[in-house]
LUMLUM-928367 format. One record per residue (C-alpha): x, y, z; residue in one letter. Coordinates in steps of 0.5 Angstrom, whole numbers, plus 500, padded with zeros to 3 digits. Example, Ala and Ser with C-alpha at 12.3 -4.5 7.8 and 13.67 -1.06 7.14 Angstrom:
residues 2
525491516A/527498514S/
//
This chain:
residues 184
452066342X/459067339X/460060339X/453058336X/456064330X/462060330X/460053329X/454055324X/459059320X/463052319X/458049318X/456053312X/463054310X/463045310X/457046306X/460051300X/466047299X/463039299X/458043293X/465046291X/468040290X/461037287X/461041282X/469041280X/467033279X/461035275X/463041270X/470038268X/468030267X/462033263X/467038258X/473033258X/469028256X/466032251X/472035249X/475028248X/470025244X/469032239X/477032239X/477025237X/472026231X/475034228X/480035224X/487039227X/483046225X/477045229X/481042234X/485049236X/477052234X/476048241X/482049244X/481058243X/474057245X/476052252X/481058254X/476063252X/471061256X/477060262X/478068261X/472070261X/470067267X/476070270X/474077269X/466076272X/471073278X/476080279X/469084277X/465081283X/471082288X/472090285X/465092284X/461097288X/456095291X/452101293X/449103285X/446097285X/442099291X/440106287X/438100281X/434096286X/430102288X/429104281X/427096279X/432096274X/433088272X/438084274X/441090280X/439085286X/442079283X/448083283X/448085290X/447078292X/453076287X/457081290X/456080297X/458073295X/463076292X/469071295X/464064293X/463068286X/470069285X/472061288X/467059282X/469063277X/476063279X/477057281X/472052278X/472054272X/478058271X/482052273X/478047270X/478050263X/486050264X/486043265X/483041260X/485046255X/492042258X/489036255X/486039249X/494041247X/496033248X/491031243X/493036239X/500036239X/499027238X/494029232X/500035229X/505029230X/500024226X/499029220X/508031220X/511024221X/518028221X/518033225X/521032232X/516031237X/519034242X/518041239X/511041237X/510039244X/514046246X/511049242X/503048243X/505047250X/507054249X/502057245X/496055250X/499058256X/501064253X/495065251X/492064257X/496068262X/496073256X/488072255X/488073264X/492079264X/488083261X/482081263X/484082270X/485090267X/480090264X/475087270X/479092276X/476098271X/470096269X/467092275X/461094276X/458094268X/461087268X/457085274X/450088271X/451085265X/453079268X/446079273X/442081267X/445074263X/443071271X/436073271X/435071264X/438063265X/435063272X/428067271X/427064278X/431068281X/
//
């Protein structure tokens, strides 16, 4: 019996990764090419509008995975019982908490680092374009600086603020949940 468990917990840990690995492809193809094609269009202005945007997205996601991973899950039995909107995707979602935090983390969080990295070169090549002579290499530093400063930044507070307010994240996150996915 034990071996059966064992062999059908791979098999769904196999499957969760193969979908991990689908939607990596699919969600950082989709931004990278959308960043790349508007990036290429704007202004420098707009280009670091974009580039915030791209970092706080990678933020926020990261504060609704610590927030999963920190909630407590028995006031949300309290809601489900009352009928409250949105209480039983939050118990799913925290007893799914290792996959919601993979997504949100990883996926997400890692993706929205990478392309913000891409987003800093073509900015940094639109900066050198517009300042002919201004040293490359210093510009380079510096928007290199200024995003991953603001990322760590940006991270270590919302770890802060998620581990404290977990369980008013998960419910505003399961109620954001239920109103995209009406099915669920």
């Amino acid at each position: 019996m034990a071996k059966n468990k064992n062999k059908r917990d791979a098999r769904d840990r196999n499957k969760w990764l193969f979908k991990i690995f689908l939607w990596s492809i699919s969600i950082s193809s989709s931004i990278s090419l959308l960043t790349d094609s508007l990036l290429n269009r704007v202004n420098t202005l707009v280009a670091f509008i974009l580039l915030i945007f791209i970092i706080c997205i990678g933020i926020t996601f990261d504060i609704i995975g610590i927030a999963v991973t920190a909630a407590n899950e028995t006031p949300f039995h309290a809601m489900a019982a009352k009928k409250i909107h949105g209480a039983k995707v939050a118990i799913r979602m925290i007893r799914n908490a290792d996959k919601v935090s993979s997504f949100c983390n990883d996926v997400v969080g890692d993706i929205c680092g990478i392309v913000s990295g891409s987003m800093g070169a073509i900015i940094t090549t639109k900066i050198i374009l517009n300042l002919k002579n201004t040293p490359t290499a210093i510009i380079s530093v510096v928007v290199g600086a200024v995003i991953a400063s603001a990322t760590i930044c940006g991270k270590s507070m919302g770890k802060t603020y998620a581990m404290n307010n977990s369980n008013l994240i998960v419910s505003k996150v399961s109620k954001l949940v239920c109103l995209v996915a009406k099915d669920r």
